[in-house]
BATOR-940089 format. One record per residue (C-alpha): residue number from 1; residue in three letters; x, y, z. Coordinates in pm, 1 decimal. Example, Ala and Ser with C-alpha at 12.3 -4.5 7.8 and 13.67 -1.06 7.14 Angstrom:
// residues 2
@n:1	res:ALA	c1:1230.0	c2:-450.0	c3:780.0
@n:2	res:SER	c1:1367.0	c2:-106.0	c3:714.0
END
This chain:
// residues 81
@n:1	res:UNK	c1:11397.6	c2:18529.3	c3:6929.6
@n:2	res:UNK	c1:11583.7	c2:18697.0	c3:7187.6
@n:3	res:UNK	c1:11237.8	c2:18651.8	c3:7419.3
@n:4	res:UNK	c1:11272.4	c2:18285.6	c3:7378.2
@n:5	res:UNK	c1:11622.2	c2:18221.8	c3:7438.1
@n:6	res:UNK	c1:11565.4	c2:18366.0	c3:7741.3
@n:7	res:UNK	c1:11291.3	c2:18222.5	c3:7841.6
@n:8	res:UNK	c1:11467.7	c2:17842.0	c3:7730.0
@n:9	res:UNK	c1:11747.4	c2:17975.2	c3:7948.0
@n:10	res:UNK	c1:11563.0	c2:18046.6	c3:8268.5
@n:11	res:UNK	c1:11393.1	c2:17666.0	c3:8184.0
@n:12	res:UNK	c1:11738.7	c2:17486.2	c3:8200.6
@n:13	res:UNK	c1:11833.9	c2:17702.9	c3:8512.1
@n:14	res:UNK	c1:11521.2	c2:17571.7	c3:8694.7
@n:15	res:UNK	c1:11569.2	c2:17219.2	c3:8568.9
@n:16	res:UNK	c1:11954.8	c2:17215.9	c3:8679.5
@n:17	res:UNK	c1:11828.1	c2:17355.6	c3:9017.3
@n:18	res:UNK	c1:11544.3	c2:17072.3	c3:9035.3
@n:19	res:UNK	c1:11786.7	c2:16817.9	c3:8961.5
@n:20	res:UNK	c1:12074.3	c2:16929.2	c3:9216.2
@n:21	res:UNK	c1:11750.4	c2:16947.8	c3:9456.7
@n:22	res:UNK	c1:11693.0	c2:16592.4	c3:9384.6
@n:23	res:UNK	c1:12034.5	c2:16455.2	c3:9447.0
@n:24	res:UNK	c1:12050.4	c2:16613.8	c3:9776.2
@n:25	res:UNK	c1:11890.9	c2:16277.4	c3:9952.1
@n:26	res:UNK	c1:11911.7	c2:16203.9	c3:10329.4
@n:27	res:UNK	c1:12157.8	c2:15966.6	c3:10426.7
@n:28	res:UNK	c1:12357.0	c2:15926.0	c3:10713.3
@n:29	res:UNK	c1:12775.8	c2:15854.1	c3:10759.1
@n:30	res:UNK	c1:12929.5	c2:15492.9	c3:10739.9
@n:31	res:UNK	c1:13133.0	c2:15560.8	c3:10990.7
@n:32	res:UNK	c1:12932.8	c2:15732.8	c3:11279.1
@n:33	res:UNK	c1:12581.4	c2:15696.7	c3:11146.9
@n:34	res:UNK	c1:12527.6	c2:16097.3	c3:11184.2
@n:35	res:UNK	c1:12199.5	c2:16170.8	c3:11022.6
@n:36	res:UNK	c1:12344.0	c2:16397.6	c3:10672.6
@n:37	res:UNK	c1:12205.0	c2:16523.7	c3:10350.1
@n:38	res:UNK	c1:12400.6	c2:16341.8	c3:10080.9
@n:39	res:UNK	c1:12546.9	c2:16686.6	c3:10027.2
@n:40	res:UNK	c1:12697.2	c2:16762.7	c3:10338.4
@n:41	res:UNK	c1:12815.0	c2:16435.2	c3:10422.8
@n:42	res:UNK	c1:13090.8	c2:16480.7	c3:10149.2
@n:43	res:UNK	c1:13212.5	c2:16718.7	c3:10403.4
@n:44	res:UNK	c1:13147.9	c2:16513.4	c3:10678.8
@n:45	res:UNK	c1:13308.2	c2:16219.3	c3:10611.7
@n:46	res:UNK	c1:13663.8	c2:16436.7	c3:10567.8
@n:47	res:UNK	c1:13661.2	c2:16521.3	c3:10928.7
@n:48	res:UNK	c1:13470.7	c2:16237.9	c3:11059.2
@n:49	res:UNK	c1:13642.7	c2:16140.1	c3:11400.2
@n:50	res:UNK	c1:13530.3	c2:15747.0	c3:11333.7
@n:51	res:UNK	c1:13674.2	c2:15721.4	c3:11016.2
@n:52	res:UNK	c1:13971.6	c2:15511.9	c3:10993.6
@n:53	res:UNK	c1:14335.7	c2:15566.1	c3:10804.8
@n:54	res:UNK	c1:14645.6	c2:15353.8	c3:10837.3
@n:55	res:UNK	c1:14916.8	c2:15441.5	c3:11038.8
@n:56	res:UNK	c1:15224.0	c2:15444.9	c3:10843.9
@n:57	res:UNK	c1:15443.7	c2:15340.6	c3:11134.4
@n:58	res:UNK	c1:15238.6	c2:14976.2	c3:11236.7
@n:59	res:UNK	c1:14985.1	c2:14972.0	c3:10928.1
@n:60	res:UNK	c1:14696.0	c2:14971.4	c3:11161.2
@n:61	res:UNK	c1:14383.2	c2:15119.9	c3:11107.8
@n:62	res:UNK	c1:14370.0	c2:15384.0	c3:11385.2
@n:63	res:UNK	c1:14032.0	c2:15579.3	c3:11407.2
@n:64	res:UNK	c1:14127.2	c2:15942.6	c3:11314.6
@n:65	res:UNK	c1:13970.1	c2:16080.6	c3:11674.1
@n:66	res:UNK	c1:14276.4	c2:15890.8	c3:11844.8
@n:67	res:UNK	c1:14545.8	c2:15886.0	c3:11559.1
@n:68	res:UNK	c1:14738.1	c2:16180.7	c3:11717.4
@n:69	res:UNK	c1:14801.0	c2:15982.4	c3:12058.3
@n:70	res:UNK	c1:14802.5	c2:15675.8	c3:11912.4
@n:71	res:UNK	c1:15098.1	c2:15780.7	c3:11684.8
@n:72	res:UNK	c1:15277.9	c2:16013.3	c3:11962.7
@n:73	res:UNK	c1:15278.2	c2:15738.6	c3:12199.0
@n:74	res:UNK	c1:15479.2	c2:15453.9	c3:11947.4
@n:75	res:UNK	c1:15169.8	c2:15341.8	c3:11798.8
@n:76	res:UNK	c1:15008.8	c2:15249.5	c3:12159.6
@n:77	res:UNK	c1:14699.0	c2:15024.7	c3:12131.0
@n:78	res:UNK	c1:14486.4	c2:15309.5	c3:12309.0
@n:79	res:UNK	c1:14188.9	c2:15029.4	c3:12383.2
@n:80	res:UNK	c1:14452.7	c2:14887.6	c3:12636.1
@n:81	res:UNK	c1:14422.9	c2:15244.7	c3:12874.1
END
């Protein structure tokens, strides 16, 4: 009995592993289009420089490579420069 617990064990440890292989898909990022793996690109879009967030001072949606200059300059519309 032992035997076959075991051996039902190692069977859902492959199947879990041949699932989480299967949900690892290639996609890319909505905001810069980088080719990804559906796994990393839950990484990726955390840092993403393209992605977007509101600036609390002017509510604009700033992209997060320029937010720092956009907010240390008074919320400067930075496609004027």
């Amino acid at each position: 009995m032992t035997e076959e617990s075991n051996i039902t064990r190692g069977s859902t440890r492959h199947n879990v592993t041949q699932m989480t292989k299967a949900e690892n898909y290639s996609t890319t990022c909505p905001f810069c289009e980088e080719p990804l793996t559906s796994f990393s690109k839950r990484d990726h879009v955390l840092i993403c420089g393209r992605k977007t967030d509101e600036c609390p001072r002017c509510r604009t949606f700033v992209s997060r490579a320029v937010f720092g200059r956009h907010y240390a300059n008074d919320c400067a519309n930075l496609d004027e420069y």
